[in-house]
N, C-alpha and C positions, 0 to 999 in steps of 0.2 A: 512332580519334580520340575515340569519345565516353570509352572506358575511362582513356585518360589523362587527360582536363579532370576525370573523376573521380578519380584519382589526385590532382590540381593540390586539387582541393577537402579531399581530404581530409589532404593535407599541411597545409593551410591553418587546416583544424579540428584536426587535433593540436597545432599549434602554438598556437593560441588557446587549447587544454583544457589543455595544456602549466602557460600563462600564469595560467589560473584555478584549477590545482590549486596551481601553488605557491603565488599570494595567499593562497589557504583555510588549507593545510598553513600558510604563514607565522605566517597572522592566528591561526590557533587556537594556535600556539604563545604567540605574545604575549599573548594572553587571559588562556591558561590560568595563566601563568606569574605568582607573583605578585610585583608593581611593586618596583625596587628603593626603597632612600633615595636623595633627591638628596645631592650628599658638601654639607658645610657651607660657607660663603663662605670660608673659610680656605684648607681641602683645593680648592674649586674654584681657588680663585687659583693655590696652587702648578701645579694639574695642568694648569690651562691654559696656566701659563707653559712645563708642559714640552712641549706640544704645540707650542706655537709656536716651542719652540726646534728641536725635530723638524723642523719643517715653516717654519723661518727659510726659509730660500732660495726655497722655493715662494710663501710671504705675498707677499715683496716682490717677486718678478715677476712675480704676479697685478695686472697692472694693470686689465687691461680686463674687462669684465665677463662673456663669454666664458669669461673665463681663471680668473676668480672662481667662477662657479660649479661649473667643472671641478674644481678644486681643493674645493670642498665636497661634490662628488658622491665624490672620490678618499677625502675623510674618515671618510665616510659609507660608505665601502666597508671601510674598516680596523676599523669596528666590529665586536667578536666574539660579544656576545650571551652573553656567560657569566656567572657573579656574581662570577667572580675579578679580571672585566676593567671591573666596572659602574663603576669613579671615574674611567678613561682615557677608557671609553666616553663617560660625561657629558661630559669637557672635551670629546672628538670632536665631538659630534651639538652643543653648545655653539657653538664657533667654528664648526661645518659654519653654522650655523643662521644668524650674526650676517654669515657669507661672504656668504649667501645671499641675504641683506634688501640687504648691500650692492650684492650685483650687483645688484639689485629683480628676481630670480626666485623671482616668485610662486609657480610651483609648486612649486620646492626647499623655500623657504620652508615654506611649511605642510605639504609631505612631511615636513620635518627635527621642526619642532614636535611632531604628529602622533607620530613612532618616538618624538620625548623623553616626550611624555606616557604612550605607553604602557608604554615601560620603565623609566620612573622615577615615583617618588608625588610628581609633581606637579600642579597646577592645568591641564589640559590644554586646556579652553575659554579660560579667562583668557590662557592660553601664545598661542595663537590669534590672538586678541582682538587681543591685543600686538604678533603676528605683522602680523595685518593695519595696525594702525598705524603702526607703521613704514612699511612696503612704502609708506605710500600719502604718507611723506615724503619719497618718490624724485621722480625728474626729472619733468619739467612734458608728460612726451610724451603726448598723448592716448590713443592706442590701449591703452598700457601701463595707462593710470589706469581704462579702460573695463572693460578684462580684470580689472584689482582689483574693479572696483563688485561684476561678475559674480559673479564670488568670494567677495565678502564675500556676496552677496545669496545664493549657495548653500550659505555656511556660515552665515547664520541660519537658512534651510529646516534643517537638519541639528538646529541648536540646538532647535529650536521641536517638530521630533517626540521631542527627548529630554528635552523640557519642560523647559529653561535659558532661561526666557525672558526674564534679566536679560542676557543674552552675546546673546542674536538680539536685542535693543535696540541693545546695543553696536555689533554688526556696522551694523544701518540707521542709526548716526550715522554711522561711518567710510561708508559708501556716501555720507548725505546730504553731508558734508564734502567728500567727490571731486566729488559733483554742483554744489559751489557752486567748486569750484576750476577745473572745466571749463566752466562757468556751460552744464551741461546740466538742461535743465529736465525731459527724461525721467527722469536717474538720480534729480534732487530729488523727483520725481510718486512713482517709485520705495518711494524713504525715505519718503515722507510715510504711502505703501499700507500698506508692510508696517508701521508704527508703529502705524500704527492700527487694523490688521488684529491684531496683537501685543496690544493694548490690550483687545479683545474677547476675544482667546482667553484672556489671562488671568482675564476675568470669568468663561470657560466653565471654565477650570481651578478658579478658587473655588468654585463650584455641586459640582466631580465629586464630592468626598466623601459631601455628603447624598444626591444621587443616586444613587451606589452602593450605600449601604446601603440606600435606599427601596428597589431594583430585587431586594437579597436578600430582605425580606418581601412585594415587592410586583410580580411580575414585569412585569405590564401596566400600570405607572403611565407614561398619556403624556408627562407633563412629565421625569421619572425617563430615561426611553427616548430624548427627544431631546435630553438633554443630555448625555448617555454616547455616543452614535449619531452626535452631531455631532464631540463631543470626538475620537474614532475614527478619524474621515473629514477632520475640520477638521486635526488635528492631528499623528497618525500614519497618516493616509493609507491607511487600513486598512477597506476596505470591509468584505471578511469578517467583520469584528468589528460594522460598524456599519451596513451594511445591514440585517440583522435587525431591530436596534433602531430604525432608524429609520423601519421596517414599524409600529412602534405609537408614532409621533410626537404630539406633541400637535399639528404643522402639518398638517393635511388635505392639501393638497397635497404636500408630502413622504411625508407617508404612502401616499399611496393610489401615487405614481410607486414606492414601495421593494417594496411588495405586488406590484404588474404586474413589477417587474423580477424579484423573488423565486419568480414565479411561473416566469416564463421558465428563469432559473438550475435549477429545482426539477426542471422538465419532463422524461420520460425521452427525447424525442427533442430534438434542435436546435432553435430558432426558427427560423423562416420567417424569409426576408431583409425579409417586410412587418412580421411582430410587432417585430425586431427595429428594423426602421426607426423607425417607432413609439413604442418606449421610451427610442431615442436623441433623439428630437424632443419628446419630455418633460422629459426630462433637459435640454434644451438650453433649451427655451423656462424652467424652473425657473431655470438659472445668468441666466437675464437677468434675474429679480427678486430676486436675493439681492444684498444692500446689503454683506456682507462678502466681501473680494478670495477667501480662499481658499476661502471653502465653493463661489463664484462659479467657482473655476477645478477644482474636485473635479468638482463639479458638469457640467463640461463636458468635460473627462477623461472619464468615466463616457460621457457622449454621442458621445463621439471613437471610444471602443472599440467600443461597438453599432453606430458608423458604419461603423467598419472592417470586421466583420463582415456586412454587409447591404449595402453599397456597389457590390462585383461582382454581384450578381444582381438589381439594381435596375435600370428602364430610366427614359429620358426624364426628367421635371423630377426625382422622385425621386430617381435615380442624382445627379443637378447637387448636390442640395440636400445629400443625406447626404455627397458629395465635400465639398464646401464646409465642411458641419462638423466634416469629422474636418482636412481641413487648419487652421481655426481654431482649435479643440481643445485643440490643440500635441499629442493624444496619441501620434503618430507620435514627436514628437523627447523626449518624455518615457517615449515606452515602458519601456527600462529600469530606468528611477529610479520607474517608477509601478507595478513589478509586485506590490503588496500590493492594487491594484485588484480585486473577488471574479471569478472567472470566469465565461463567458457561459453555461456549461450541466455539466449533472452530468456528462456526457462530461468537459469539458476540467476538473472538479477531481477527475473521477476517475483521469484521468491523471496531474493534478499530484502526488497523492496515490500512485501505484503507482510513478510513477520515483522521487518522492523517499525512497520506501522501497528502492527499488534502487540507493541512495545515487548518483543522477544528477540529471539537471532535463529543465526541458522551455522549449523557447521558439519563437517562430512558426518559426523555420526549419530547427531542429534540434532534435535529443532527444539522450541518452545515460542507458546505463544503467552500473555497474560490479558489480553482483553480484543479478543475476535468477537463481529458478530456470528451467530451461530452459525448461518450459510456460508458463511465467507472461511469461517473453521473448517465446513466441509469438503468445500472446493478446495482449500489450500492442502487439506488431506489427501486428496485425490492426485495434486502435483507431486504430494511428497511419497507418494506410493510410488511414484517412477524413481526416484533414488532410492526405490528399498527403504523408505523410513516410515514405521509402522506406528502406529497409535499407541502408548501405552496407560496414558493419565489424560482422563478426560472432568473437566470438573464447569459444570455452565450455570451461570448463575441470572438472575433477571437483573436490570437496570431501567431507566425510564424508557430508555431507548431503546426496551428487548432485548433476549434474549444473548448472554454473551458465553465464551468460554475463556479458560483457561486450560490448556492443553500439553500435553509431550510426548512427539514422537522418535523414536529410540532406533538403531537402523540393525536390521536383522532376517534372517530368514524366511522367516516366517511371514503370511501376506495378512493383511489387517482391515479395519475398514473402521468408518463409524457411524452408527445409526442412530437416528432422530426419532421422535413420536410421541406419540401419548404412553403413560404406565402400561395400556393392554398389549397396545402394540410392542413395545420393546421383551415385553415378557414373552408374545408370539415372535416372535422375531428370535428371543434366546431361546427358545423350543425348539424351534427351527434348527436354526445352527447345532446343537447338539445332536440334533439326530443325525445330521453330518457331519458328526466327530471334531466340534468346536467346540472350546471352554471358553470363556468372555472374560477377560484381564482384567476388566474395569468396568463398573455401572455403576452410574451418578443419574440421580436425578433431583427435582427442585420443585415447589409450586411456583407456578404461572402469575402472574397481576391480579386473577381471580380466586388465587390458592386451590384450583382447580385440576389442572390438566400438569400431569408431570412430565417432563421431557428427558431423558435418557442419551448419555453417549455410551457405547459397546462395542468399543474396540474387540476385535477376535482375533483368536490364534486355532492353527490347528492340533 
């Protein structure tokens, strides 16, 4: 029983790793590729008219909106991605786009915007902007106008660490506008936060140039350090970059909390669940004195993390209080979108540091690697044994350069390991383990340069 729920799991993560190698693979194609010309208003006009004569019968029995956006998603499929096909393509992603706004689905919407920007040299924030405008001249439904604010207010976050902070202005009007059309006085509080929040970081943007160069003649200039340090964390959300610096802040109290956290990060073993409590309760009682929204919610992010870490080995009012702040935090529902956060100890950026050389990642509940050498899969097994993340899929293949693997460890109760050898050996080896009540999840093996000697990974469980 237990062998198949691990089976269920790991159909579960190919399919997820499936979903994020093609994003990666997709998005780097489109990066790398460079943007075509949009065709001219002329050539649009013909090409759209000939899509819509293409695609007559379908327009008009798209009524519903349903049916609309199906037909924009159908559009959006016929796209081919070549430069032979980029004038068709435009009118496609064009009408896909205008379907889109008409049905008022938001996500099509700014999906379709989003591929025009990147495959054509267009204004892609502005295309956005536009996007969200619209969208928010749709029906009067609440829910649907709530889902916009959200939206807009996550695509000014986006704008703001790309430093377009005339387009994150834009977005908190179309927010503030929804908020006076639903006469909600949260989304208006909203718009009003981040305007003014917007307002400041532009001042920290004006400062960054002299700062920068102060900080190349002048490495320990406190004023130089907290306005680089802030800009970092305020703005790109990047602690790595701005916890150092803001270890020589010109605020004494941000200073001395970035030293104690720096310390901890630096340490060769873990934090105690006490030190750690500690820095998270600094952190926190700091986000209660910052007068600006975002440094205010960095600020408590930072505290959320230390909470989450120090939380299970805490008892009584402590355990209550660090619970309380990671749920306030929001760092649980921001985890994703927060992972430029620095990590809690040279352990976990030593890790982040050896998978992503192993061209994989690491995240609380899973790892993968795709091209470790074989010792260096072991060792890195052996780290990730102390976060509880056990071996599930071991597959090692030869190369000129020897032996490699690809790998996935899954994080679970159970303790794991993984073993090397020759065929005789890993076969005594699984003898072994069964008579002390082990099954082997996984065994892979391969011939050697000589087609000789087979080598074996045997993740266990009990």
């Amino acid at each position: 029983m237990r062998v198949s729920q691990c089976a269920i799991r790991w159909i579960k993560l190919v399919r997820l790793l499936s979903v994020l190698l093609v994003f990666v693979l997709s998005s780097g194609l489109c990066l790398s590729a460079d943007r075509n010309p949009a065709p001219s208003a002329a050539e649009l006009k013909q090409l759209q008219a000939s899509v819509k004569d293409v695609f007559k019968a379908d327009i008009a029995a798209a009524k519903s909106r349903a049916q609309q956006s199906a037909l924009a998603e159908r559009m959006v499929e016929d796209v081919q991605n070549d430069v032979a096909s980029a004038g068709s393509d435009y009118a496609l992603l064009t009408q896909a786009h205008e379907l889109a706004i008409k049905a008022s689905n938001t996500e099509m919407s700014l999906k379709v915007a989003r591929l025009i920007g990147q495959r054509f040299d267009v204004d892609e924030p502005k295309l956005i902007v536009q996007t969200l405008r619209e969208l928010a001249k749709g029906p009067t439904d609440k829910e649907y106008h709530q889902a916009l604010a959200e939206n807009a207010l996550s695509v000014a976050s986006e704008q703001i660490a790309a430093e377009r902070f005339e387009v994150a202005k834009e977005c908190y009007e179309v927010v503030s506008s929804i908020g006076v059309k639903l006469k909600s006085a949260d989304l208006s509080k909203k718009a009003n936060i981040g305007r003014t929040d917007l307002a400041e970081l532009k001042k920290l943007a004006d400062k960054l140039p002299t700062a920068r160069q102060t900080l190349e003649n002048k490495t320990d200039d406190p004023a130089a350090n907290d306005t680089v340090g802030r800009f970092e964390i305020m703005v790109k959300g990047n602690w790595n970059a701005g916890l150092p610096l803001l270890a020589k802040s010109s605020d004494t109290a941000i200073k001395q909390a970035s030293e104690q956290d720096l310390k901890l990060v630096a340490a060769q073993s873990p934090a105690s669940p006490d030190e750690a409590d500690a820095i998270s309760q600094r952190w926190w009682e700091l986000s209660q004195k910052q007068a600006l929204p975002r440094l205010k919610q960095q600020f408590k992010l930072r505290a959320g993390q230390w909470a989450e870490y120090a939380a299970p080995d805490l008892k009584g009012f402590n355990k209550t209080r660090a619970e309380q702040r990671l749920s306030e935090s929001e760092w649980i529902a921001t985890n994703g979108s927060a992972n430029k956060l620095m990590s809690l100890s040279r352990m976990e950026a030593e890790l982040e540091g050896r998978l992503a050389s192993f061209h994989g990642l690491l995240t609380k509940d899973f790892a993968l690697c795709q091209a470790a050498k074989f010792d260096e899969a072991i060792a890195t097994s052996k780290l990730l044994a102390l976060r509880k993340l056990r071996p599930i899929r071991i597959r090692p293949y030869w190369t000129a350069d020897g032996p490699f693997v690809a790998a996935i460890w899954h994080r679970d109760e159970f303790p794991g390991e993984v073993f090397d050898g020759t065929e005789a050996e890993v076969l005594e080896h699984d003898k072994a383990m069964r008579a002390g009540g082990w099954v082997p999840c996984d065994v892979a093996g391969y011939p050697d340069k000589d087609g000789v000697t087979r080598f074996g990974g045997c993740p266990c469980r009990s």
